[in-house]
C-alpha positions in Angstrom: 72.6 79.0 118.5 75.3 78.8 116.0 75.4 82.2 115.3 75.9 82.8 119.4 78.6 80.2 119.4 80.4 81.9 116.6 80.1 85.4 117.9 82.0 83.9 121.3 84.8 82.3 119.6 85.3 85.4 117.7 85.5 87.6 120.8 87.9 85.2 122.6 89.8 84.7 119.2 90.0 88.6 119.1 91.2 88.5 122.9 93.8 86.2 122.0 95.1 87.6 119.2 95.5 91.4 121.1 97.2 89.3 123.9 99.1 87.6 121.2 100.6 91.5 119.9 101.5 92.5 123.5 103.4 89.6 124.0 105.3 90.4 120.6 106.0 93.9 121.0 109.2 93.5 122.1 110.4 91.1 119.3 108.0 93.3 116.9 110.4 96.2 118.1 113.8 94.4 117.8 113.2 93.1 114.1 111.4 96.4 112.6 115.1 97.7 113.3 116.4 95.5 110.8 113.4 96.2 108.2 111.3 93.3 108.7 107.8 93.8 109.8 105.2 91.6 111.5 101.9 91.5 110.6 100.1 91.5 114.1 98.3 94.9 113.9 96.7 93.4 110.6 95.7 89.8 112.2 94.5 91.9 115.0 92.4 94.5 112.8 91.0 91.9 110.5 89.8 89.5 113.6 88.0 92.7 115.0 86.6 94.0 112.1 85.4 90.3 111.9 83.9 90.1 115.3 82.2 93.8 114.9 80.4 92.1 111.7 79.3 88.9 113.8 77.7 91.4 116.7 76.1 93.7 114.3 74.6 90.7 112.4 72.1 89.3 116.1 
C-alpha cells in the first residue's frame, strides 16, 4: 500500500512540476537573456527519473 501511495504522489508531483516549467517558460526566456538560468528542466528530469524508478520497482 505504501509503495502504491508513493508511486501516485510521484506521478502527480511529476505532473505538477512539468506544469510548473510551462508556466515558466516565458520568465525562463526573459532571464536566460540576461545570463541567469533556472533550474526547471533539472527539477523536472530528476522527479521523472524518480517516478520511472518507483514504477519499475511494483
Amino acid at each position: 500500500m505504501f509503495e502504491s501511495l508513493s508511486r501516485i504522489s510521484l506521478f502527480a508531483l511529476y505532473h505538477l512540476t512539468l506544469a510548473l516549467g510551462i508556466a515558466l517558460l516565458p520568465l525562463t526566456l526573459v532571464v536566460r537573456q540576461f545570463g541567469v538560468r533556472l533550474p526547471v528542466g533539472r527539477l523536472v528530469e530528476t522527479v521523472g527519473t524518480a517516478y520511472e524508478n518507483a514504477a519499475a520497482t511494483e
